[in-house]
N, C-alpha and C positions, 0 to 999 in steps of 0.2 A: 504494500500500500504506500500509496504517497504521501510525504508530508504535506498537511494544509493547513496553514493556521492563517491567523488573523493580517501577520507582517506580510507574507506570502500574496495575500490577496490586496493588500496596500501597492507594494510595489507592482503588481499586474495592472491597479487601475492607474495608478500614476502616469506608469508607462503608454499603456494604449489607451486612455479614456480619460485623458488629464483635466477635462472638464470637471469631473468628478471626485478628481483626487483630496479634497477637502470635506468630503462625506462623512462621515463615521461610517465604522464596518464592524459589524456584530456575530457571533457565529451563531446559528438559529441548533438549539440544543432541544431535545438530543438529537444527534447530528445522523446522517444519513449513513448506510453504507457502499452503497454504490455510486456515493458523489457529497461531498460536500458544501451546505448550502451556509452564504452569508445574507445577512440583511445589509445593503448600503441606501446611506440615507434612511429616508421614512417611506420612499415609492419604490425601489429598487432591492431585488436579490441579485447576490451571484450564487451561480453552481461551478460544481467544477468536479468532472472524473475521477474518482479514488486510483484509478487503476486502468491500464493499459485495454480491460478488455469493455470498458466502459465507455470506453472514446468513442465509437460508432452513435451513439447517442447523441450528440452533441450534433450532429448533421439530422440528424431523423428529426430531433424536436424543431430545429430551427426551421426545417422546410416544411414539416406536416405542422405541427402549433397555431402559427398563425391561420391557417386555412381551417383546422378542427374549431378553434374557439368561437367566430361568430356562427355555428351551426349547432351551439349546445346551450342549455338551457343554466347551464350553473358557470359561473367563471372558472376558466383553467389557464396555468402559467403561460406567460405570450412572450416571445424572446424580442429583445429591444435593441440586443448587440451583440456579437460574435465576440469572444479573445482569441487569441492564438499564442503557441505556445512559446514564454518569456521567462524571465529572473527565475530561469531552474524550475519552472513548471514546463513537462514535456507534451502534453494535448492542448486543444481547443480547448474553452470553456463559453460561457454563457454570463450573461446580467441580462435579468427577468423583468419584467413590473413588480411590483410587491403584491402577494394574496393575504390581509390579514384573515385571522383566527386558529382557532385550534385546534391540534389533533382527536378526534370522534371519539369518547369516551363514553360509556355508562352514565357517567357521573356529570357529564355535559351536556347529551343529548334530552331535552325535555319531551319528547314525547316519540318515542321509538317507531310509531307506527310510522308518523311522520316523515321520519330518518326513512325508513325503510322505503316509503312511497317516493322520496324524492330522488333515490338511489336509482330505481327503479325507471325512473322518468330521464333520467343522465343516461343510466347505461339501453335502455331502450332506443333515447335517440342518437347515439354515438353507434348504435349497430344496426341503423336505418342510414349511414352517411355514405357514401360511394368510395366504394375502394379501390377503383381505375386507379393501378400506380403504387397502392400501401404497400409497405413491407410484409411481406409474407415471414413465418415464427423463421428463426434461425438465433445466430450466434447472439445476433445484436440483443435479444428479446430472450435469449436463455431458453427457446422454442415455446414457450407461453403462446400460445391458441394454437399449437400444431398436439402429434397425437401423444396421448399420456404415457405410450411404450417404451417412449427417448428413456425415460425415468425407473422401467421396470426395476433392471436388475436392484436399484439401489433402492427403492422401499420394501423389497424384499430381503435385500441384507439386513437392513434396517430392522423390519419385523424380526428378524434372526435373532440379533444383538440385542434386543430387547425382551426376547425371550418371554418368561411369565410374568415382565413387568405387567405385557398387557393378555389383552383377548386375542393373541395371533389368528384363529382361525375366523373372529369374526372380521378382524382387517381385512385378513386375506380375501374373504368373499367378497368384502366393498371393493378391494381392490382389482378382481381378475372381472367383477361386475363394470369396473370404469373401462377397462383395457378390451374391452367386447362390443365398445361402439363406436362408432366415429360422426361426427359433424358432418353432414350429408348433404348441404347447401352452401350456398355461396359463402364465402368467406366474407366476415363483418369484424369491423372495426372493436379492438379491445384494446382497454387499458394497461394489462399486462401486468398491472398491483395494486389491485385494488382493495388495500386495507385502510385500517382506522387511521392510521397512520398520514396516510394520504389523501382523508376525505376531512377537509377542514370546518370547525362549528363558528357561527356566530348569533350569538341569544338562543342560543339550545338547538338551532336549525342547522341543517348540512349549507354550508354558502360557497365554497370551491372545492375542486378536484384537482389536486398536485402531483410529481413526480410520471411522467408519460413516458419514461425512459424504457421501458419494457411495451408499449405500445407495437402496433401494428396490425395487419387483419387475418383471422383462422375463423378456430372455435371458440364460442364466448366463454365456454365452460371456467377457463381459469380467471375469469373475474367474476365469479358468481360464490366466491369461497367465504362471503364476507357473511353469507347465510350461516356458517356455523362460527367462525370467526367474532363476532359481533353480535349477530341480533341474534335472537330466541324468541320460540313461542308464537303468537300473534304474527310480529312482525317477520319475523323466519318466513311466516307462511303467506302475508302480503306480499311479501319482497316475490317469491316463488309465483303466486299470482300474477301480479301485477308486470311480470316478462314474461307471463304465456310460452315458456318453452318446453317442449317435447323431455319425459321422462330419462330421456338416454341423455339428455344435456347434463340434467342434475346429478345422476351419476355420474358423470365423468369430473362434475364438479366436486361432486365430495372426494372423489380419488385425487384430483389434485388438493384439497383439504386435507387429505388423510397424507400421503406424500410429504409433505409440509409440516408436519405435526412429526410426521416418524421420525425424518431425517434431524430435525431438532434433537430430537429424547436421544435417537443412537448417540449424540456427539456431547450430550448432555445428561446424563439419566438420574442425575440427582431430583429430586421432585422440589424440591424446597429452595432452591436455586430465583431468582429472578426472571434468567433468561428461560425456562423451561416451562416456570408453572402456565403463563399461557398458552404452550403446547398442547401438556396432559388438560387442559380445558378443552382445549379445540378436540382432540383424541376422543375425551369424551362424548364429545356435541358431535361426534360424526358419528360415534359407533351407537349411541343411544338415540338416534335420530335419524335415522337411513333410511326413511319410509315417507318424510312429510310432501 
């Protein structure tokens, strides 16, 4: 990984945006791991690629962004300037507009149905937009909307390695259940990560959609993972609703939930850990909930 810190992103805007260079520059915490994002100024981010295999991002958002945003119903990042690579930073980067709010939490969201319905209304109309030209899954996108097999062997090690932590044979069913269908119509527009994380609150409402670096157009299945991720209950089953998709999508969605959850616990398997316990939730919320 690369270094990024505060000095780093000083000397970048001095150098190419010296307009700017008298801004303040803030790191927006906690910090990303596929890119690291600054606040400058009070209207302005910068991002910038952790890492070598990140870079292809930085061309994907600047040319799809601007064309995705005025055709979607909730604000998402708009790039405002290109960097290139300077003072010992080796990729392109990026200075955004600024999105305030905050990361979708429980405890932020006032009315989950809500959340759920307006979720629902973004990713419906982002996979109604014309994909003449999108990137199709590959390297750039880590294959997010191509098929869940890329991933076989390794949620089966996973399940391995995890032994009687959990329910192996009940994974395994959800899992050879996702790998038995495939996406049978035209490819549409996804997010490529679509968690809490990256769906911002303001006054308890969902009010932007961030981080599109895993974007491009397949199967929606792996932005559909926020259904066990996130909501429950009710809203689980609006959310499910209110995109009218075919049974063999949601499967394939909960196997990239399940996927995601596994690979976590194998590298992590302590339960009481920080980074884990929201795994064994997710773990749970798949394997008790494979029916709604």
């Amino acid at each position: 990984m690369q270094t990024i810190d505060t000095a780093l992103v000083k000397r970048l805007i001095r150098s190419q945006f010296p307009q700017w260079a008298e801004l303040p520059i803030r790191p927006v915490l906690p910090g990303g791991w596929d890119n690291r994002t600054f606040q400058l100024g009070e209207t302005m981010s910068v991002r910038l690629p952790s890492a070598e295999r990140y870079e292809p991002q930085v061309a994907k958002e600047q040319r799809w962004l601007p064309w995705l945003a005025p055709q979607l119903p909730l604000p998402i990042p708009v790039p405002l300037a290109k960097g290139e690579p300077d003072a010992g930073y080796p990729w392109p980067w990026s200075v955004y507009g600024w999105l305030a709010g905050e990361p979708a939490t429980h405890a932020g969201i006032t009315d989950m149905n809500f959340f759920a319905s307006d979720l629902a209304d973004f990713l419906r109309a982002l996979q109604r937009l014309e994909t003449c030209e999108a990137p199709p899954p590959g390297e750039h996108n880590f294959f997010r909307g191509g098929p869940l097999r890329i991933y076989d062997a390794e949620a089966r090690q996973a399940i391995s390695r995890l032994g009687d932590a959990i329910d192996a044979q009940a994974a395994l069913a959800i899992w050879q259940t996702a790998l038995h269908s495939t996406w049978r119509t035209a490819p549409v527009w996804i997010h490529g990560d679509v968690s809490a994380a990256n769906l911002l609150l303001e006054k308890g409402r969902l009010s932007a959609v961030i981080d599109f670096g895993s974007c491009g157009a397949g199967d929606p299945a792996c932005d559909l993972t926020i259904a066990w991720t996130l909501l429950q209950g009710d809203s689980r089953e609006l959310f499910c609703k209110n995109l009218a998709l075919d049974p063999d999508t949601w499967a394939r969605a909960r196997g990239w939930a399940l996927w995601k959850a596994l690979i976590t616990l194998a590298d992590h398997r302590h339960p009481t850990t920080l980074h884990t316990l929201p795994a064994w939730h997710v773990l749970k919320e798949v394997l008790q909930n494979a029916g709604f």
